[in-house]
C-alpha positions in Angstrom: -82.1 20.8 108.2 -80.2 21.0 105.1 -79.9 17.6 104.4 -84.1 17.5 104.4 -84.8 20.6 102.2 -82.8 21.4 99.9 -80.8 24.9 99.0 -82.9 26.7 95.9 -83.2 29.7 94.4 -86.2 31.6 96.5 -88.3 31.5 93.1 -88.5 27.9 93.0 -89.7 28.1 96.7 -92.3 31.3 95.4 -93.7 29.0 92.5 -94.0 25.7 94.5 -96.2 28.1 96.5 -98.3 29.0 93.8 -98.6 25.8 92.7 -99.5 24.3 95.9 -102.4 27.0 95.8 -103.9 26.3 92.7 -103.8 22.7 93.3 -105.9 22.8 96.0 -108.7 24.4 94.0 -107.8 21.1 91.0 -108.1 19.0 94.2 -112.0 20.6 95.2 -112.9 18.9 91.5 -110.3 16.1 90.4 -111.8 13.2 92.0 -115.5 14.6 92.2 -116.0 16.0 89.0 -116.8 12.3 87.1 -119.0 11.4 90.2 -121.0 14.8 90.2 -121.8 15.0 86.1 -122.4 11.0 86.3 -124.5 10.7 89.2 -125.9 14.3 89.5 -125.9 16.0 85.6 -127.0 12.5 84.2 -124.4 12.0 81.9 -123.0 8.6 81.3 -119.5 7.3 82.2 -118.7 7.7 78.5 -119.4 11.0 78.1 -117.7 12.4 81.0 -114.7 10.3 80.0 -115.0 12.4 76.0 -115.7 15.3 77.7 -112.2 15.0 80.0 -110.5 13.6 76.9 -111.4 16.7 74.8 -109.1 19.2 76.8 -106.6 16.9 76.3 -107.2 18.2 72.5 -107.0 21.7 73.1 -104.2 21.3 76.3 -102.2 19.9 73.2 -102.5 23.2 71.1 -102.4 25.1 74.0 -98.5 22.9 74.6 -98.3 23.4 70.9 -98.2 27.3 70.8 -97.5 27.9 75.2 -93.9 26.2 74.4 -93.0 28.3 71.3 -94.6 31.5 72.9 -92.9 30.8 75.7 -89.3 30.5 74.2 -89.8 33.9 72.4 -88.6 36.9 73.8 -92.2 38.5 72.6 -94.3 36.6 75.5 -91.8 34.3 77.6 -92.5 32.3 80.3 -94.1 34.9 82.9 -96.7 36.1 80.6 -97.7 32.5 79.4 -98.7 31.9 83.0 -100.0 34.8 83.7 -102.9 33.8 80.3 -102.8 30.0 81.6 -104.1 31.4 85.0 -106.9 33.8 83.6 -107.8 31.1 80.5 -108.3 28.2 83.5 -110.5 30.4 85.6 -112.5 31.3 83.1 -113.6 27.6 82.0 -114.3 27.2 85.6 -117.0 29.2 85.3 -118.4 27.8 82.3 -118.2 24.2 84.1 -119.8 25.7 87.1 -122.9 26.6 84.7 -122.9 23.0 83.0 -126.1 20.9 83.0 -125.1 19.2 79.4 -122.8 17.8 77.4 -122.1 20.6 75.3 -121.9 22.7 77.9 -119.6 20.3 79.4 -117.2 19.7 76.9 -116.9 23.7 76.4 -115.7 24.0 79.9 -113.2 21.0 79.1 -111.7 22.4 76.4 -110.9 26.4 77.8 -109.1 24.4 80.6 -107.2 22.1 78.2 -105.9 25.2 76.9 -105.2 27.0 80.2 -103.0 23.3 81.3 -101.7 23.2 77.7 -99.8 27.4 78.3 -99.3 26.4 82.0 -97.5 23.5 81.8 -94.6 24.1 79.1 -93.5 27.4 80.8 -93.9 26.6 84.6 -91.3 23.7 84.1 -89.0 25.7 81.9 -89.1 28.3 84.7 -88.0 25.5 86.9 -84.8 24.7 84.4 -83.9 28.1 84.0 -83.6 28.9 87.9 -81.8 25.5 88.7 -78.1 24.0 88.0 -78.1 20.4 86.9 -77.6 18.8 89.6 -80.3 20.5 91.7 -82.9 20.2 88.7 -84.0 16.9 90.4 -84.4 17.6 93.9 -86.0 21.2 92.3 -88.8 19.1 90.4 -89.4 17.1 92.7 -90.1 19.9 95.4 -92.7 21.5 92.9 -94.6 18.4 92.4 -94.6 17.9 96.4 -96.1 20.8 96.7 -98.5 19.9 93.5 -99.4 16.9 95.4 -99.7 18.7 99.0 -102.3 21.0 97.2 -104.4 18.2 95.9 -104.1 16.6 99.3 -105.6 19.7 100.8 -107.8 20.4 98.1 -109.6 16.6 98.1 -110.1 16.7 102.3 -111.6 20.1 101.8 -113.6 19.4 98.6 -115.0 16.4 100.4 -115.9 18.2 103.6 -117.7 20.6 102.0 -119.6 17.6 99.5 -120.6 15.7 102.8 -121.6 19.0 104.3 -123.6 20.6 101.7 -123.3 18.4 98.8 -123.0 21.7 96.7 -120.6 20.1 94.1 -120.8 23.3 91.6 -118.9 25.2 94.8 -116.3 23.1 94.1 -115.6 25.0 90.3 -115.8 28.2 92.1 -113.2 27.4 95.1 -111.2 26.0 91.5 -111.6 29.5 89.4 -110.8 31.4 93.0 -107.6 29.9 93.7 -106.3 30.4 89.7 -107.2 33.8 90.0 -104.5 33.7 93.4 -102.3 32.3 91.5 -102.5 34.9 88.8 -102.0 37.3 91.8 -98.1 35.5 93.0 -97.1 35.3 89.4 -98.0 38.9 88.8 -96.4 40.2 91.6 -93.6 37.7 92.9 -92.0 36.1 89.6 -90.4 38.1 87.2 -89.5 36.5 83.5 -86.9 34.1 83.4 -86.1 33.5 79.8 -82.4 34.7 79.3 -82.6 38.1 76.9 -78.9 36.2 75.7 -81.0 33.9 74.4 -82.3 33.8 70.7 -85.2 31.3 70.2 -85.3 29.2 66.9 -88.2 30.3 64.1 -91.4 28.7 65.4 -91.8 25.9 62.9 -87.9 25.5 62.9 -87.9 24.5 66.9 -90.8 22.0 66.5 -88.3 20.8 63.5 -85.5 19.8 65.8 -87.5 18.7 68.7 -89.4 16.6 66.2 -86.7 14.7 64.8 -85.1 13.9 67.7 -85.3 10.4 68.0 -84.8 9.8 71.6 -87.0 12.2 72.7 -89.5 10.7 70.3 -88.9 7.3 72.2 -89.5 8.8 75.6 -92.7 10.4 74.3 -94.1 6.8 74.0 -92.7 5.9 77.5 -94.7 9.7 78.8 -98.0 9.0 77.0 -98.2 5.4 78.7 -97.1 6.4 81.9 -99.6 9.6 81.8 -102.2 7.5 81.0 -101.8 5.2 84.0 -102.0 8.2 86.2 -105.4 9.4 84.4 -106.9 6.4 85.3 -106.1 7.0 89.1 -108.3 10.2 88.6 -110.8 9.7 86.1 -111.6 6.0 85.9 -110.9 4.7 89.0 -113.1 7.2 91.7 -116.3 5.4 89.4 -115.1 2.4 89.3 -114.8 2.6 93.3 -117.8 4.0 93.4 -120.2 1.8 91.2 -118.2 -1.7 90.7 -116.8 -2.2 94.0 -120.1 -3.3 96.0 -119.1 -3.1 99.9 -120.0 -6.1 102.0 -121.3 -4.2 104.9 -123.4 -2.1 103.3 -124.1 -4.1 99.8 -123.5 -0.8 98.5 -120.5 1.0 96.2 -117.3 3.1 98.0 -119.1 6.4 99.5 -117.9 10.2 98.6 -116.8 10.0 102.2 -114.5 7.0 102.0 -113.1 7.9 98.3 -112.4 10.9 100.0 -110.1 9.5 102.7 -108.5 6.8 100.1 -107.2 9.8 97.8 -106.4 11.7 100.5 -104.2 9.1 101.9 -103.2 8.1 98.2 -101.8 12.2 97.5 -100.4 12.5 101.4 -98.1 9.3 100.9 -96.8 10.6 97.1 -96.2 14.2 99.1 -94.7 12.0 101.7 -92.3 9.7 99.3 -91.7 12.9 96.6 -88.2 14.1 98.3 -87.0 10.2 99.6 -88.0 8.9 96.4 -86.6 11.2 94.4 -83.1 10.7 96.3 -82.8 7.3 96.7 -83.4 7.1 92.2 -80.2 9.1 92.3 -77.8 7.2 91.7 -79.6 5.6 89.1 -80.0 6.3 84.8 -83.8 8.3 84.7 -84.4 5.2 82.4 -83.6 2.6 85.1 -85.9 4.9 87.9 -89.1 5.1 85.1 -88.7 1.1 85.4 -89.4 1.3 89.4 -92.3 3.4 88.6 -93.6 1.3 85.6 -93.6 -1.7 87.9 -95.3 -0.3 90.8 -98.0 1.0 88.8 -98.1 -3.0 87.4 -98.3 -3.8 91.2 -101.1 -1.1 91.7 -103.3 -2.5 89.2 -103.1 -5.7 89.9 -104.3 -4.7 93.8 -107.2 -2.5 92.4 -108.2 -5.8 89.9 -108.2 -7.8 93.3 -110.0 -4.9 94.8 -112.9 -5.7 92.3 -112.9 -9.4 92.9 -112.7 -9.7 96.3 -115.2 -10.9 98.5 -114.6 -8.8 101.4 -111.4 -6.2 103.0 -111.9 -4.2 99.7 -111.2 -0.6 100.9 -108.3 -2.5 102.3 -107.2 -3.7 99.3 -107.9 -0.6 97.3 -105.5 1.8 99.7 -103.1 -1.2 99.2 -103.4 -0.6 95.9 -103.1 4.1 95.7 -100.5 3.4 98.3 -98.6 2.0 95.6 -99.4 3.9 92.6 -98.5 6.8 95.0 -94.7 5.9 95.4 -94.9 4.9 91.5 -96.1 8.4 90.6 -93.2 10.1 93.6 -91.2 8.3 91.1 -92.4 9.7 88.1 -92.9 12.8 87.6 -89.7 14.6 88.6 -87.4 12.0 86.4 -90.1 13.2 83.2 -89.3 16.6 83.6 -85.5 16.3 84.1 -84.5 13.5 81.2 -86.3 16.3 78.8 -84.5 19.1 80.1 -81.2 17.4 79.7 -82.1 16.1 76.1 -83.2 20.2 75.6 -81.5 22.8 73.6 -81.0 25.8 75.7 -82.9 27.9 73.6 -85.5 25.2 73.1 -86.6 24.4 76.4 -90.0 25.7 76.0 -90.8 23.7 72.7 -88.8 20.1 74.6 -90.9 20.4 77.7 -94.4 21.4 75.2 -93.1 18.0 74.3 -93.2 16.7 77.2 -96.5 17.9 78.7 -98.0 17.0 75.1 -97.8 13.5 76.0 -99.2 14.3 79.2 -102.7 15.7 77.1 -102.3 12.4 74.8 -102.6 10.3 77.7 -105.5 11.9 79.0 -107.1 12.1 75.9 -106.7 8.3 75.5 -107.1 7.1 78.8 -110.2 8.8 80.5 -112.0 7.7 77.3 -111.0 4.4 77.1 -111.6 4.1 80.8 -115.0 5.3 80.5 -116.4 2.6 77.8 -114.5 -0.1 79.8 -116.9 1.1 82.7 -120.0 1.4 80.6 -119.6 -2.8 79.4 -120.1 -5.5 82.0 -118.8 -5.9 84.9 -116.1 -8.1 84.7 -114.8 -6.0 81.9 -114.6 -3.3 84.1 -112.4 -5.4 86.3 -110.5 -7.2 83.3 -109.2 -3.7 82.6 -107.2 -3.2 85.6 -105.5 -6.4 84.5 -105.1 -5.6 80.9 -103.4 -2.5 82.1 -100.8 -4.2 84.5 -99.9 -6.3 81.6 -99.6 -3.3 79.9 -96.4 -2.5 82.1 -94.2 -5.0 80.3 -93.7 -3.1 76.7 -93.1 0.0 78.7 -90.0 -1.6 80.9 -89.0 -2.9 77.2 -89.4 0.5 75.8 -87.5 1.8 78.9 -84.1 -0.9 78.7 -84.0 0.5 74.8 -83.6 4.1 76.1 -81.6 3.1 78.6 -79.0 1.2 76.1 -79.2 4.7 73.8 -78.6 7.0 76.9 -75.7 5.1 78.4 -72.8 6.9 76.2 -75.0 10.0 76.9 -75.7 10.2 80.1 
């Protein structure tokens, strides 16, 4: 049993929880949300994809003040989550009352704040209850249960849109489970933050993270990366849904089948998030970002051939998550744990804002860009899967740089 799961602190185990409870409510909206304000509130692919890209604005002021705030001895980690949780409920209920763009992009930008607090401190919580060498394995047990959530959340979310096609239920499930969430913070995790510890002046951390140049070069390698991932949930469920014209019915991929795809794409990552994480051991973080950049180069080329293809395309296209799945198992634990090792103790906070800010610049970049690929022609809508598997080949160069720099480190 021990060699399957490993030994944690019980918090770890407590957050994972929470986290695998709140991402079933993401998992209600992540892959419907650009179908239902496309096809249902009328907006265009372009908008949706601004709209998604502007809480990427405010998730990266929310990452901007969450990591100093939660670094300071004055707010800290537990209260950061505890705001994240009641900020993130709150724009679901504005999104459940959207029927325009405004409207929409209002909604957008409370939850880009609620991410932008949520993010910095959950993941220093994770380094401050964890050694070094189970800071991996740690990671990569709260994203399995980040991606078990979703798994849950997209089978439910799409039982309930074939049932009753009520897709505003779907923000109010969302909103419910972040007020649970609120709930296990409030009452299971207590504040982390070492009283020992004396944060830097708030300007002064940004200062150091700032000009520390290998961070700065892993921020590029985070931003591309992140916005691979975006495409998966923004671009991609349209794309399926629109470009991909099924031979037996001469029509797009249903709710019903994008349903089971993602499904199948979050189950395998859940799957592959420990046994990934595991066999990358015994390599640099570098070297195990390189896997992941060329599986998602793999992934996109299968979704391009998806597009093409004259028949098998749902085939092609679970091909195709199947990969990305094991490219994002691959992922996210090594992002978190290169920046804690590159993190001052007392800095944490304001490394991993880092960190998640390049997550908001990739999906400020990428839904968007997605979005007007989608509203051209056709073929440019499938050009762009290639354009981004070609894509991979600065990041691997980026990567054997970092690499070279970390050796004498790491």
């Amino acid at each position: 049993m021990n060699q399957w799961v490993p030994s944690l602190d019980r918090r770890v185990w407590i957050l994972a929880a929470g986290r695998l409870l709140s991402q079933i409510g993401i998992g209600f909206t992540l892959f419907y949300a650009p179908i239902f304000f496309v096809d249902k509130v009328g907006l265009s692919a372009t908008e949706v994809g601004i709209g998604i890209g502007s809480s990427s604005i405010s998730g990266m002021l929310g990452r901007f003040f969450g990591g100093s705030l939660a670094d300071s001895q004055a707010w800290g980690r537990r209260r950061m989550l505890l705001l994240s949780a009641a900020i993130s409920a709150l724009a679901d209920g504005v999104l459940v009352m959207t029927t325009n763009f405004p409207t929409f992009v209002a909604g957008n930008l409370l939850m880009g704040v609620g991410i932008g607090f949520y993010w910095p401190a959950t993941e220093a919580v994770v380094a401050d209850i964890t050694t070094d060498d189970q800071r991996n394995e740690a990671y990569a047990i709260v994203r399995l249960a980040d991606n078990l959530g979703l798994g849950v959340g997209v089978v439910l979310g799409g039982g309930l849109i074939a049932l009753t096609g009520a897709y505003r239920a779907l923000f109010v499930v969302d909103g419910v489970t972040y007020l649970f969430f609120f709930a296990i913070i409030y009452w299971a995790i207590a504040e982390t933050l070492s009283s020992d510890i004396l944060g830097s002046q708030f300007f002064a951390g940004w200062g150091v993270a700032l000009r520390d140049y290998t961070l700065m070069i892993y921020a590029v390698v985070n931003i591309l990366l992140t916005g691979y991932l975006s495409q998966i949930q923004s671009t991609l469920p349209v794309y399926l849904n629109q470009f991909v014209i099924l031979r037996e019915t001469g029509e797009g991929v249903s709710e019903t089948l994008l349903s089971i795809l993602f499904t199948g794409h979050i189950a395998l990552a859940a799957l592959c998030q420990l046994p990934v994480a595991r066999t990358l051991t015994g390599l640099s973080l570098p070297r195990g970002l390189m896997i992941s950049a060329f599986l998602w180069g793999i992934g996109f080329t299968l979704i391009w051939f998806t597009g093409v293809a004259a028949m098998g395309q749902v085939i092609w296209a679970g091909l195709a998550l199947s990969v990305m799945a094991i490219a994002m198992a691959a992922y996210t634990p090594i992002a978190s744990s290169l920046v804690v090792q590159l993190a001052p103790k007392a800095l944490r906070g304001v490394y991993l804002s880092v960190n998640s800010m390049c997550w908001a610049i990739g999906y400020l970049i990428g839904p968007p860009l997605g979005g007007w690929a989608l509203d051209q022609s056709p073929s440019a809508a499938d050009r762009f899967w290639l354009a981004s598997a070609l894509s991979v080949v600065g990041v691997i160069g980026i990567l054997q740089h970092l690499d070279q720099r970390l050796q004498p480190n790491l």
